[in-house]
C-alpha positions in Angstrom: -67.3 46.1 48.3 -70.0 44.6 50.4 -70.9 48.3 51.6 -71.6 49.6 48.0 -73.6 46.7 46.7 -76.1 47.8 49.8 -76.1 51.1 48.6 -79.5 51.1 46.7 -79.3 54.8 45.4 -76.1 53.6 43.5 -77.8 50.4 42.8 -80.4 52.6 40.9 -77.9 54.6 39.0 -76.1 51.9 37.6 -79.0 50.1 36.4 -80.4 53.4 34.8 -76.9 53.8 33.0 -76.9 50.2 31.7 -80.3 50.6 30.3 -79.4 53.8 28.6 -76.2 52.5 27.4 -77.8 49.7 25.6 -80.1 52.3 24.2 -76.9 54.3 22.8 -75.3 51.5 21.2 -78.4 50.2 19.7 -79.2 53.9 18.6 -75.1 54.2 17.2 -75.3 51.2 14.7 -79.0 52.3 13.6 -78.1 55.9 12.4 -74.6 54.3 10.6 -76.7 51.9 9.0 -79.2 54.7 8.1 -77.0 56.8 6.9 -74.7 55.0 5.7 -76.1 52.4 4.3 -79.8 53.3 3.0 -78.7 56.8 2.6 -75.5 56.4 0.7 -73.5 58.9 2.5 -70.6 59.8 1.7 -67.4 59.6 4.2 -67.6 63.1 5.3 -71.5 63.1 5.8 -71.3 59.9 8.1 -67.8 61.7 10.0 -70.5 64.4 10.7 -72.6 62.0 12.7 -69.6 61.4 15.2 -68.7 65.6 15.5 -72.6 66.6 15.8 -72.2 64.4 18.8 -69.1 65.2 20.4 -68.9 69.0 19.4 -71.4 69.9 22.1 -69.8 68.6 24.4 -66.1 69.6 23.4 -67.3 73.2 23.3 -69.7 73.3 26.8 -68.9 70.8 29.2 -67.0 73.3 31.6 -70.4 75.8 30.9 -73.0 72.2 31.4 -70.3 71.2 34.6 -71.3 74.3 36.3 -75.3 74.1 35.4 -74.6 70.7 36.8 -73.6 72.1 40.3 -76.4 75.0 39.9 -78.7 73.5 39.8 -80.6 69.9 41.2 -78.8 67.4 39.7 -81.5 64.6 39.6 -84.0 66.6 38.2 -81.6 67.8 35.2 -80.8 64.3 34.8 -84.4 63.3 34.4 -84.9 66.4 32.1 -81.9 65.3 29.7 -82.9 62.2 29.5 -86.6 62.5 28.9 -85.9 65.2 26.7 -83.2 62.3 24.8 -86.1 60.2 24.2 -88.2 62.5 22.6 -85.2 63.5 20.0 -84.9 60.0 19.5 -88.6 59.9 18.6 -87.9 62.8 16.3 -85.1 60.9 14.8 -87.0 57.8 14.0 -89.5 60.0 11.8 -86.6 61.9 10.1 -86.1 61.8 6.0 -83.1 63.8 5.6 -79.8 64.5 6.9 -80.5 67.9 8.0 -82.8 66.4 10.4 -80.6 64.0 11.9 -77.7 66.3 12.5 -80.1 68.7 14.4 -81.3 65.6 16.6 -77.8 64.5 17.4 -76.3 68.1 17.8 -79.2 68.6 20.5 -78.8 64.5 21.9 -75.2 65.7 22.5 -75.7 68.9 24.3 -78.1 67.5 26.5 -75.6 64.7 27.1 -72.8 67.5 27.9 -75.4 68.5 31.0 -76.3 64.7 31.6 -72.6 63.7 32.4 -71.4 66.1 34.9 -74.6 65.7 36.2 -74.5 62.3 37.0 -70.8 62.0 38.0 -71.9 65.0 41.1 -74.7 62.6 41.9 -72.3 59.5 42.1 -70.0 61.6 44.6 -73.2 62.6 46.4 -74.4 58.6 46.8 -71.1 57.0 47.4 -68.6 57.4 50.3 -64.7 58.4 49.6 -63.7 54.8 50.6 -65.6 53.1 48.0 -65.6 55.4 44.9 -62.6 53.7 43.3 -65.0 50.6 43.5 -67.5 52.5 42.0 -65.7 54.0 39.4 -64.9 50.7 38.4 -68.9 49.3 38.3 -69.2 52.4 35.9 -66.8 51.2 33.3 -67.7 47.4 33.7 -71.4 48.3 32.7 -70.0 50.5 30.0 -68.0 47.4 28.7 -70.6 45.2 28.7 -72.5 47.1 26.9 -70.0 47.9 24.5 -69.8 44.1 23.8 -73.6 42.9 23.6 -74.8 46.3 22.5 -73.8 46.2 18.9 -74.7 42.2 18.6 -77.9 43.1 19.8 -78.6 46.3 17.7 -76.6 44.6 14.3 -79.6 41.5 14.9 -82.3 43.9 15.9 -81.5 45.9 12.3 -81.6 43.1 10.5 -84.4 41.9 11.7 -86.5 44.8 11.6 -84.8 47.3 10.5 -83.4 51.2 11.7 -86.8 52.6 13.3 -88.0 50.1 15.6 -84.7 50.4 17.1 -84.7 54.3 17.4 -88.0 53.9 19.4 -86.5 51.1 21.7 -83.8 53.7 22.0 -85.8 56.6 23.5 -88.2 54.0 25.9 -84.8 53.2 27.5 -84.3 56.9 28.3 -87.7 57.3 29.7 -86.9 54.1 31.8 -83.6 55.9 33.0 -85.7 59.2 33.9 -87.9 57.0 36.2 -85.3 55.0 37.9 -83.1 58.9 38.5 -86.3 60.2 39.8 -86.6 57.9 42.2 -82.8 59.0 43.6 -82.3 60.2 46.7 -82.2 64.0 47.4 -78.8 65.9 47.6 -76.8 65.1 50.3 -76.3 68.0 53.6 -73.1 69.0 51.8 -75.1 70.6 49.0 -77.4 72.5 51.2 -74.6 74.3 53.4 -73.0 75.1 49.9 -76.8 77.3 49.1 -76.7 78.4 52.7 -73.5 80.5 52.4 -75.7 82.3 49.2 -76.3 82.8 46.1 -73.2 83.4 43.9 -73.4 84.5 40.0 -72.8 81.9 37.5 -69.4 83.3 36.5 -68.1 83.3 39.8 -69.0 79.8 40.3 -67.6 79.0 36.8 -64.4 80.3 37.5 -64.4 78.2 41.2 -64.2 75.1 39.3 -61.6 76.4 37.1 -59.4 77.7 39.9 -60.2 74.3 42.2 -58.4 72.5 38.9 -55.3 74.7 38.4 -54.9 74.7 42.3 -54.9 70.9 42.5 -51.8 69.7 40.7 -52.7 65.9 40.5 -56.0 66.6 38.7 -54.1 69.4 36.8 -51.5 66.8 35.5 -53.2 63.8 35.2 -56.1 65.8 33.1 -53.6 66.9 30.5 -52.0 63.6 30.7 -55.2 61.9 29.9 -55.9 64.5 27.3 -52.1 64.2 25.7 -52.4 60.2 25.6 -56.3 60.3 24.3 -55.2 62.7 21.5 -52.2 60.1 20.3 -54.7 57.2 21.0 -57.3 58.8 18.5 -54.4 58.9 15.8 -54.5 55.5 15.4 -57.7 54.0 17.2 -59.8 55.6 14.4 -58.1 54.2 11.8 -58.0 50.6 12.4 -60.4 49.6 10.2 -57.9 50.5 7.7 -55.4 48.7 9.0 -57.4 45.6 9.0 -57.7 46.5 5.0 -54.1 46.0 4.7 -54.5 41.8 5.7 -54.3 39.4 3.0 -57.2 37.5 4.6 -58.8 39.2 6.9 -62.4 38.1 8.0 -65.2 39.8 7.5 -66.0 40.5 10.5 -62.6 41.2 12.0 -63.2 44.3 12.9 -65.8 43.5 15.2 -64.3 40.9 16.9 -61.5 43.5 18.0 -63.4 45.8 18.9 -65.3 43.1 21.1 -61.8 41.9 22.5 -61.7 45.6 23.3 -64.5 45.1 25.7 -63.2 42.3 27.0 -60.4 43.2 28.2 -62.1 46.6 29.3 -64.3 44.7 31.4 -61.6 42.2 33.5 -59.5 44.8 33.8 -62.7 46.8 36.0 -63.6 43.7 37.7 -60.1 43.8 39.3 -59.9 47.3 40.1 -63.4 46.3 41.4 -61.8 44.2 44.5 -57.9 46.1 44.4 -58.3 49.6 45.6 -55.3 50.1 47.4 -53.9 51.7 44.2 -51.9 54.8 43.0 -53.6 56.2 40.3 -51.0 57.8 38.5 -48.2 54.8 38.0 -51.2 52.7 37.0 -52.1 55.5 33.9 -48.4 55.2 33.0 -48.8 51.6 32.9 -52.0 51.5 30.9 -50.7 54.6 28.5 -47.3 52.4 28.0 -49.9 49.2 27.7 -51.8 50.2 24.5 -48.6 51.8 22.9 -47.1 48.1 22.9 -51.1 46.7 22.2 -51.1 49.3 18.7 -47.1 49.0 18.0 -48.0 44.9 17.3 -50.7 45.4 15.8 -49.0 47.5 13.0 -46.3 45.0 13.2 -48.1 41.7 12.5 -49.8 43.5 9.7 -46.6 44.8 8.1 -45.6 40.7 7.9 -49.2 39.9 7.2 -49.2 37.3 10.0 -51.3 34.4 9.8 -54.4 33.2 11.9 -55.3 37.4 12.3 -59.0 36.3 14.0 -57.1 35.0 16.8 -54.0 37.5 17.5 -56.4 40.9 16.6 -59.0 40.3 19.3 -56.5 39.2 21.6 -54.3 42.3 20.7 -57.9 44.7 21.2 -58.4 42.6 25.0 -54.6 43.7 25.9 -55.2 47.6 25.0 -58.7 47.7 26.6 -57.5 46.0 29.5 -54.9 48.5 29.8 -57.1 51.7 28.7 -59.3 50.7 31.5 -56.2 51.4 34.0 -55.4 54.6 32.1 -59.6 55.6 32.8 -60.9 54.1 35.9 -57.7 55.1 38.4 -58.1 58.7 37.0 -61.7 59.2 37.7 -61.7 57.3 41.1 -58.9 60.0 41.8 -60.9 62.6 40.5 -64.3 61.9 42.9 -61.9 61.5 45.9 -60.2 64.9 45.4 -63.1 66.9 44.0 -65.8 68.6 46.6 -69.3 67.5 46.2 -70.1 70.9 45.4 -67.6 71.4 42.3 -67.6 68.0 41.2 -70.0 68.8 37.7 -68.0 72.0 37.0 -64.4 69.8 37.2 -65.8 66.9 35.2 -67.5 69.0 33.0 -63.9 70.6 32.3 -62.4 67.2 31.8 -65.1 65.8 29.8 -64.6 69.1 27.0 -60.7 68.3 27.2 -61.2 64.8 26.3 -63.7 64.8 24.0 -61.7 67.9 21.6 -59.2 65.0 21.9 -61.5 62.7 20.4 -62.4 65.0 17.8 -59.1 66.4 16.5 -56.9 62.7 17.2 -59.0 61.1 14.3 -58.6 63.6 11.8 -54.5 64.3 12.3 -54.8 60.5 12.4 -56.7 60.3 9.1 -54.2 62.8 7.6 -51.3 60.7 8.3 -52.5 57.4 6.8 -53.3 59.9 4.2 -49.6 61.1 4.1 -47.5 58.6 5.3 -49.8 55.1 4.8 -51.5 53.5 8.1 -49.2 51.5 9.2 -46.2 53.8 10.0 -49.0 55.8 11.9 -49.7 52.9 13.8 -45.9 53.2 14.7 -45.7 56.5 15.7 -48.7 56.1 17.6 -46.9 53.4 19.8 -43.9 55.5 19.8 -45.2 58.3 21.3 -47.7 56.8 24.2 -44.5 54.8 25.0 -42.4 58.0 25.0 -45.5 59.7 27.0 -45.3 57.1 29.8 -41.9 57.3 29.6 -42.0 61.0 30.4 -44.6 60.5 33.3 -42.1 57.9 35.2 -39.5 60.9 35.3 -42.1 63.2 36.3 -43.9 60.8 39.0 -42.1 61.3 41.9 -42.1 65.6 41.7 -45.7 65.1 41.3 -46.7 63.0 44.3 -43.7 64.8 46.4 -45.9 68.3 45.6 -48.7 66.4 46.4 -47.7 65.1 49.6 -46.4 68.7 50.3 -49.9 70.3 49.4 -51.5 67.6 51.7 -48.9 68.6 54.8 -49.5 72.3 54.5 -53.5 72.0 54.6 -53.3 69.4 57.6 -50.6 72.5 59.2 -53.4 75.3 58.3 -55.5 74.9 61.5 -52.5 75.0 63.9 -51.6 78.0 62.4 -55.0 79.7 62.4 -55.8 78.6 66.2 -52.6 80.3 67.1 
């Protein structure tokens, strides 16, 4: 722990992606508010805003994973992001919703190249032995910012309405550009990849591809991740129409849940923070099984209309991010260790397009089954069914880390047998 907070090239990074996170959260309540709000969109035109975003990178993360090992990974950072600020320039001067779906389609493809981008560089500035550390830093910024970000942007609003904050918004990005610049350069490991020559993009494509179907932990636990997300988004997206279903419910329940969410989020990173002597798979089976039972009550105390909801909701939304958080951080942290420098933007690029088409199709089964069958009940089956999921992974746990363990014998064997 001591080792990483010396580490002043990670230092930099983090404080470049809390900046820009505060930027996005401040940025996401401004367009709902325009949109929604002073624009009178309908439902399906605000659902837009969400897809223009996450479609890019559904569609080219593997494609923006490998331009993220192509090529220098600061200096694509720095180009996303200043390019970012610009659109959100663009944004702040836009009168229709034309406009603002071409701004966030293009935010969002630069943010498909931005992510692998900066996951290679965090591999590149952080040793094996403290990337699970790491990986939890990441996610404790992110929940911090998930909790003051909306406060701040919902007063800033208010106070002075959607464009000041747009602006605010893209002089964060140009603030992370400056900070990334300042990065070091790519480690050796990078340079002896360039020395061995020049491959075609397709070929190097298809190495990141073939690196995840070879490696049967990231193989598994990507699809597991995917699976659970894709349940997850059944329900998560519609719990705003849950909260409907209270008797009296306070105005502002939602947000306190999704604050609690945070919350939770956030503790649970600050103790994978100082325990890294984990296994990253049981912990995802204990974080899938976690929100199943966080959702499953949730549905159940608003079937009985339970009293005294501002108190059980956020403490119910601090109990599933807590657990999320060991479903996301142990699976990443796994990730970085297994993954070569070199391929590391090409594998998270392929996991960031598997979760984020997870993200995209989970709400709208989800929508169709309050539709169908009324929210709560979907809440149920949503419980159900992460429950089941974990259930699954406990019978599959130990064939997975046996074929891991065999995987790791043969490669320690294949130098014997070559010097013979």
């Amino acid at each position: 722990m001591k080792g990483i907070m010396n580490n002043k090239g990670f230092l930099t990074l983090m404080t470049a992606q809390a900046i820009s996170s505060i930027g996005d959260w401040l940025s996401i309540v401004a367009i709902v508010t325009l949109v929604g709000i002073k624009w009178n969109a309908t439902p399906i035109e605000v659902s837009f805003i969400i897809l223009c975003l996450a479609v890019p990178m559904a569609l080219l993360g593997p494609v923006a994973g490998t331009i993220a090992d192509r090529f220098g990974r600061k200096y694509l950072m720095v180009i996303s992001d200043l390019i970012r600020a610009g659109l959100f320039v663009i944004l702040a001067l836009a009168n229709t919703l034309w406009m603002v779906y071409i701004c966030l389609f293009t935010i969002g493809l630069f943010s498909a190249i931005f992510n692998p981008a900066k996951n290679g560089k965090l591999k590149e500035l952080v040793p094996n032995e403290e990337i699970k550390s790491a990986m939890s830093i990441t996610t404790m910024i992110d929940s911090a910012t998930k909790i003051f970000g909306p406060i701040l942007s919902g007063i800033l609003v208010s106070a002075a309405g959607t464009t000041p904050v747009f602006y605010i918004n893209s002089v964060s990005f140009i603030i992370s550009a400056i900070l990334i610049f300042f990065l070091p350069k790519a480690v050796e490991q990078i340079k002896e990849e360039k020395e061995k020559g020049k491959s075609t993009f397709k070929a190097e494509f298809m190495e990141g591809v073939t690196f995840i179907k070879s490696n049967t932990q990231i193989l598994v636990g990507m699809l597991f991740l995917g699976f659970s997300l894709l349940i997850l988004q059944l329900s998560d997206s519609q719990i705003i129409v849950l909260i409907r279903e209270l008797k009296n419910a306070s105005p502002g329940l939602f947000g306190y849940l999704v604050t609690g969410s945070g919350v939770g989020m956030f503790f649970s990173s600050l103790i994978l923070v100082k325990k890294t002597n984990y296994r990253a798979y049981p912990l995802m089976l204990i974080g899938v099984c976690g929100i199943g039972l966080g959702f499953g009550m949730m549905a159940v105390f608003t079937h009985y209309n339970v009293d005294y909801s501002i108190v059980w909701a956020p403490l119910l939304g601090l109990f599933a991010g807590f657990a999320a958080c060991l479903v996301f951080v142990p699976f990443q942290a796994s990730v970085q260790v297994e993954t070569p420098v070199a391929l590391t933007g090409r594998v998270f690029g392929v996991i960031g397009s598997v979760t984020t088409t997870a993200t995209i199709i989970g709400p709208l089964l989800g929508g169709w089954l309050s539709t169908v069958l009324g929210v709560i009940p979907t809440f149920i089956i949503t419980a159900s069914l992460l429950v089941f999921v974990s259930l699954i992974g406990l019978l599959t746990k130990n064939r997975l880390e046996r074929g891991k363990k065999d995987v790791s014998e043969s490669q320690q064997a294949a130098p014997t047998a070559t010097s013979n």
